[in-house]
C-alpha positions in Angstrom: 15.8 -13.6 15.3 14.8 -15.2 12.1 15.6 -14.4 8.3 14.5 -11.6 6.7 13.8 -7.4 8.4 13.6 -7.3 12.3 12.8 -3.2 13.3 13.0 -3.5 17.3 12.0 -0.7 19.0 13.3 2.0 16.7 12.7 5.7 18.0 13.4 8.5 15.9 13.2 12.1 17.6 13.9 16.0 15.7 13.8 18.4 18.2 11.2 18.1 20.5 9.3 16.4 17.7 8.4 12.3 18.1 9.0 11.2 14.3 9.2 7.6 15.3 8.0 6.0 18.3 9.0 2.6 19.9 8.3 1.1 16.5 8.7 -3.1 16.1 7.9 -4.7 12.7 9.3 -7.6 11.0 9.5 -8.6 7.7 10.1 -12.1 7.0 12.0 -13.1 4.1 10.2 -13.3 0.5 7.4 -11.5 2.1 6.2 -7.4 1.3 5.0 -5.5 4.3 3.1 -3.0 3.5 3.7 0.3 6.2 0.7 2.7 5.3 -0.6 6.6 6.9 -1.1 9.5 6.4 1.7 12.2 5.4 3.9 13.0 8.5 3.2 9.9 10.3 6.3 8.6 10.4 6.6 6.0 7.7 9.2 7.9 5.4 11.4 8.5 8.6 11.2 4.7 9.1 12.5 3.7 5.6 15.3 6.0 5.8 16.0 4.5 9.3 16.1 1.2 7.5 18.1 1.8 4.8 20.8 3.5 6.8 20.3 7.3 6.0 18.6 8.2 9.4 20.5 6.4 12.9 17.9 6.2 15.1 17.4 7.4 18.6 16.8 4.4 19.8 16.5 0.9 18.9 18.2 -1.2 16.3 17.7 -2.7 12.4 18.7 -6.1 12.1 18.7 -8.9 9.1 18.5 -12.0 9.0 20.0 -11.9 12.4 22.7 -9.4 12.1 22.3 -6.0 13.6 23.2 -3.7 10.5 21.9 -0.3 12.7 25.5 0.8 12.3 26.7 -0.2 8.9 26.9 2.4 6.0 24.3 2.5 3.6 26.1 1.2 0.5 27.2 -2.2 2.9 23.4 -3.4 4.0 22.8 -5.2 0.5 19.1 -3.5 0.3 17.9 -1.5 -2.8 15.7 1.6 -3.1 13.5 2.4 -5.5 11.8 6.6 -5.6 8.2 7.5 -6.5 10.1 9.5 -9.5 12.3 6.4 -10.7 14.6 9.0 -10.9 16.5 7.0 -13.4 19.9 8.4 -15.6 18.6 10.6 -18.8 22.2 10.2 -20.0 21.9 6.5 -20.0 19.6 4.1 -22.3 17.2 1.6 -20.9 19.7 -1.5 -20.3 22.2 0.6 -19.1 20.4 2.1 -16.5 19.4 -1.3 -15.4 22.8 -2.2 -15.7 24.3 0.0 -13.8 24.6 -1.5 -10.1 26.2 -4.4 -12.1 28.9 -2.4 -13.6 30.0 -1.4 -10.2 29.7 -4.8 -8.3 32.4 -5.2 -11.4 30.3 -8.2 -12.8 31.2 -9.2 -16.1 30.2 -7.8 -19.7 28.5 -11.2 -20.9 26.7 -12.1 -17.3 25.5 -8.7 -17.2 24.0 -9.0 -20.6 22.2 -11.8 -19.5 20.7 -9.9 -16.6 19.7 -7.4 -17.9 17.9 -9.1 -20.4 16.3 -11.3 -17.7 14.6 -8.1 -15.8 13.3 -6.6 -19.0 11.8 -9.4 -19.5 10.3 -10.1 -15.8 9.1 -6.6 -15.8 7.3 -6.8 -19.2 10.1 -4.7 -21.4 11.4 -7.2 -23.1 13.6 -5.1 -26.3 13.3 -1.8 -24.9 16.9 -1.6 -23.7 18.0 0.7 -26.5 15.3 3.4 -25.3 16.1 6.8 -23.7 14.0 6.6 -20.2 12.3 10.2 -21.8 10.6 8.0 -24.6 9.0 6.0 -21.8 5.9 6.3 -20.5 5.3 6.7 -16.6 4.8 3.5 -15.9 7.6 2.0 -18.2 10.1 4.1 -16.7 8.5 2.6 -13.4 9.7 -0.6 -14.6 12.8 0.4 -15.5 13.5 1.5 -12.1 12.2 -1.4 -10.5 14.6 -3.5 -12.8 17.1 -1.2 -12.0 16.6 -1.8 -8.1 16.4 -6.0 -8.6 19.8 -6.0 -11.0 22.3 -6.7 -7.9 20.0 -9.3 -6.2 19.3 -7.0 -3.3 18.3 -8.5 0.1 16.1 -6.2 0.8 14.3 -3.5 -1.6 12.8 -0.8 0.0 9.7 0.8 -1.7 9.1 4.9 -1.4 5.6 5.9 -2.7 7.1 3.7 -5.9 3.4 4.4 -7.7 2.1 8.0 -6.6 3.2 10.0 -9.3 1.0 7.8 -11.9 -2.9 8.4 -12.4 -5.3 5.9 -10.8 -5.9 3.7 -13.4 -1.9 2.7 -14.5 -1.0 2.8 -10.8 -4.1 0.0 -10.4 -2.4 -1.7 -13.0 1.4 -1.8 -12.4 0.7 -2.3 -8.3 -0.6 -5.3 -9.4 2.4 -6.2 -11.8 4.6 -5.2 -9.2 3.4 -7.7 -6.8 3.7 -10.6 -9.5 7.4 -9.4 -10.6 8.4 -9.1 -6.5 6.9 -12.7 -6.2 8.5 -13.9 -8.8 11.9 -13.0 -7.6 11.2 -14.0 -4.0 12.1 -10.4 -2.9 11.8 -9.6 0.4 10.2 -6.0 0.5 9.3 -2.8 2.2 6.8 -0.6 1.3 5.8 2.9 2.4 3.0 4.7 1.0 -0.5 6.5 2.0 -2.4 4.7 -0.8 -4.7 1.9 0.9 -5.6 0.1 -2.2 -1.7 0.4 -3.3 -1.1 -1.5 0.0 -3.9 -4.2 -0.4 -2.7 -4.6 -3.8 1.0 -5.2 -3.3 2.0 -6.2 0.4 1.3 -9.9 2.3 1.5 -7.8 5.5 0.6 -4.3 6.8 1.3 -2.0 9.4 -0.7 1.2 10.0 1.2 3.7 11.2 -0.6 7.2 13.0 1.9 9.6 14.7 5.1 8.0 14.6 3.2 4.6 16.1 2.1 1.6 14.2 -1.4 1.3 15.6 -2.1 -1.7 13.7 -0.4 -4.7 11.8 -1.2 -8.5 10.4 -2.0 -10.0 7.0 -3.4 -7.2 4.6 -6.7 -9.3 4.7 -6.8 -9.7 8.3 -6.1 -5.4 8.9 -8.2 -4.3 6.1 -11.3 -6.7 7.3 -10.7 -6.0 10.8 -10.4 -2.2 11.5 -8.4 -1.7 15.5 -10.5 1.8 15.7 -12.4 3.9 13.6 -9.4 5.9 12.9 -7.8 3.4 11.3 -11.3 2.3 9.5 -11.5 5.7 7.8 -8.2 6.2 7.0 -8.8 2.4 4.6 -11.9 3.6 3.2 -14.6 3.5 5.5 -17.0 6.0 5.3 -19.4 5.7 8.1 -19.4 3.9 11.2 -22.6 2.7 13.6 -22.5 2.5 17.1 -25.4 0.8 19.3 -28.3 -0.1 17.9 -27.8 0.4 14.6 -24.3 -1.7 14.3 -26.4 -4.8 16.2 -29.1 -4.5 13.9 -27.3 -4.8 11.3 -24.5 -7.1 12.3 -26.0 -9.0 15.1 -23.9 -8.4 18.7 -21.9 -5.8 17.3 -21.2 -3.0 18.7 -19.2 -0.7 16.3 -19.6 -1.7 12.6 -18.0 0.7 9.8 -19.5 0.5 6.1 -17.8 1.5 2.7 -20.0 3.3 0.4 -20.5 0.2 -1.6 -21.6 -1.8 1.7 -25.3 -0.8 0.1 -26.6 -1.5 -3.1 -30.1 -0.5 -4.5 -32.4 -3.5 -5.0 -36.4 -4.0 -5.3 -36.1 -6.9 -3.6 -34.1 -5.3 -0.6 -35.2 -5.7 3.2 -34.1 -2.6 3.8 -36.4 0.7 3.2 -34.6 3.7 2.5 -34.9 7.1 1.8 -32.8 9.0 -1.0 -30.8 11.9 0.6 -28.5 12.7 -2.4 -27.7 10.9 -5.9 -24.5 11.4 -8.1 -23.6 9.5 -11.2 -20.1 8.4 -11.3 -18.3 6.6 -14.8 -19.5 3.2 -12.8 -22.6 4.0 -11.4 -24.6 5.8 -9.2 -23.4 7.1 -5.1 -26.0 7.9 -2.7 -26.5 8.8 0.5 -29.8 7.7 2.1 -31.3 7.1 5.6 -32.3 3.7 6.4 -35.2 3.1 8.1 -33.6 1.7 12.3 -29.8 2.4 11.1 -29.6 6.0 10.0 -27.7 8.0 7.1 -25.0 5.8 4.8 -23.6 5.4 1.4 -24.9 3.3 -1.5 -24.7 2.4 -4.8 -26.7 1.8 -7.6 -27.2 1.4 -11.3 -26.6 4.0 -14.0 -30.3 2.8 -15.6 -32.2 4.6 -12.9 -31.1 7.4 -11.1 -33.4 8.2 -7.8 -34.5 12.4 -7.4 -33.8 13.4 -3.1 -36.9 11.9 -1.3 -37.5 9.2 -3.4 -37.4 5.9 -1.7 -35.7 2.8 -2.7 -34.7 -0.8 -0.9 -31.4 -1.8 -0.3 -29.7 -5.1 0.3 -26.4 -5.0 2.1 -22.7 -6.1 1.0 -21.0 -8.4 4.0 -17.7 -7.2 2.1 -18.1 -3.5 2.7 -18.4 -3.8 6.4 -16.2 -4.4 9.0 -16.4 -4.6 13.0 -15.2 -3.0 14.8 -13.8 -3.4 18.6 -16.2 -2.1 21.2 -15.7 0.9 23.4 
C-alpha cells in the first residue's frame, strides 16, 4: 500500500439492507476523489466508515499503509467538514478557526499566525473579529473549511460541503475550494450528488449506484466516458442513441449519449431538423427537435430568434456534449 486513503473491500450492512458493498477506492496523497450518486446510494455510509463513526462489516480503511479500521475517530488525524459548516455561534471568526489548535495545546503566538494564514488562503483575510451570523453562506463556508485545514489534517473528508448554497455561489466557491485544497496539498474525500460539484473539485471520481461504485478514473476520463447509460444520465446526459442513429452520428458507435447542448442551431448546419418545443432560458434558447436519420434530441440556440413548433432549423453538432458509450 502506498501513501495517502486505501478503502479495501469495505461492506457495510443494516438489517437485511446492503448500504455498502465490496467497495475499493484509493486516494492517493494530495489528490481529491470525488465519490458521487444519488441519495441512498451509499456514499454518506462510506465517509462515516472512513472517518471512524461507522465499523464496517467487512473490509478495512488504511493510510498511508496503516490499517486505522479500528482506531477511534479523534486518533485517525482526518478532518470533516458538514454541508451546514456548522461552526460555533458563541465564537468569532478566528476563534472558530482556532479552535482544533487550542486543543492540540499549540501555542498563543503560533496559532495566531495560523490562523491568520487560512483567512488569508480562503480569501477572509481580516474577518476574524466577525460573528459567523454576519457571514454570508459562502463565507461561513470558508470559515469552516479553514476551520477543518487549522490542525494540518491528513485527510479532510468532504460531506455535501456546497449544497446548501444556490447555484451560482456554489459554482463559484467549488472552484475556490479546489484552488485552496491544491494549495495546501490536502489529500481529500468528497461525497456529494452534484456532478458539476464533482467535475469542479475532485482529480478522481467514483460513481457509486446501490452501495457499488460502478465507475471510477480521472474526472475527465469518467465524465467523457460514461460505463452505461445509467451512469450517463445521472452526469447529465439527456438522450442516448442506439444503432443507427449513434453510427451516424459518431461513426462505429454503437451507443452515443448527448447533453442538451451537444446541438446548436446554425444556418450553415448539415443537419435538418425539425422544432418539437422552444423555451427561453436567462442563456438562451432549449429545444427539442427531431433530426432528420437520428431522431428526437436537445438543442440550443440564440436568444435573437426563437423557432415556433414545426419550424425547421439546421444544426451543427458539439463533439463535447457527447460521449460513447460501451456497446450491448
Amino acid at each position: 500500500m502506498g501513501e495517502g486513503l486505501e478503502i479495501d473491500h469495505v461492506s457495510v450492512r443494516f438489517g437485511e439492507t446492503s448500504a455498502v458493498d465490496d467497495v475499493s477506492l484509493t486516494v492517493p496523497q494530495g489528490q481529491v476523489l470525488a465519490v458521487l450518486g444519488p441519495s441512498g446510494c451509499g456514499k454518506s455510509t462510506l465517509l462515516r466508515v472512513v472517518a471512524g463513526l461507522q465499523r464496517p462489516d467487512r473490509g478495512t480503511v488504511s493510510y498511508d499503509g496503516r490499517d486505522v479500521t479500528g482506531v477511534p475517530t479523534h486518533r485517525r488525524g482526518f478532518a470533516l467538514m458538514f454541508q451546514d459548516g456548522q461552526l460555533f455561534g458563541h465564537l468569532d471568526v478566528a476563534g472558530n478557526v482556532a479552535y482544533s489548535l487550542k486543543r492540540q495545546g499549540v501555542s498563543r503566538g503560533e496559532t495566531h499566525a495560523r490562523v491568520d494564514e487560512l483567512l488569508d488562503l480562503v480569501g477572509l483575510p481580516g474577518l476574524g473579529d466577525r460573528r459567523p451570523a454576519t457571514l454570508s453562506g459562502g463565507q461561513q463556508q470558508r470559515v469552516a473549511l479553514a476551520r477543518a485545514l487549522a490542525g494540518r489534517p491528513r485527510l479532510l473528508l468532504l460531506d455535501e460541503p456546497l449544497s446548501s448554497l444556490d447555484r451560482s455561489l456554489r459554482d463559484r466557491l467549488g472552484a475556490d475550494l479546489r484552488r485552496i485544497l491544491a494549495d495546501s496539498g490536502t489529500t481529500a474525500l468528497l461525497v456529494t450528488h452534484d456532478h458539476d460539484e464533482a467535475f469542479t473539485m475532485a482529480d478522481h471520481m467514483a460513481v457509486m449506484r446501490a452501495g457499488q461504485v460502478v465507475q471510477t478514473g480521472p474526472t475527465a476520463q469518467v465524465w467523457r466516458r460514461p460505463a452505461d447509460p445509467d451512469v450517463a444520465e445521472f452526469l447529465g446526459y439527456t438522450t442516448l442513441l442506439e444503432g443507427a442513429p449513434a453510427d451516424r452520428l459518431v461513426p462505429g458507435a454503437a451507443r452515443v449519449a448527448l447533453r442538451p447542448q451537444a446541438w446548436r442551431v446554425d444556418p450553415a448546419g448539415a443537419y435538418v431538423a425539425t422544432v418539437l418545443s422552444a423555451a427561453r432560458t436567462a442563456d438562451g434558447v432549449r429545444l427539442r427537435v427531431a433530426v432528420e436519420g437520428v431522431g428526437e434530441v436537445d438543442a440550443v440556440g440564440a436568444l435573437e430568434q426563437v423557432p415556433d413548433a414545426d419550424d425547421r432549423v439546421r444544426l451543427v453538432p458539439d463533439p463535447v456534449g457527447m460521449a460513447v458509450l460501451p456497446a450491448g
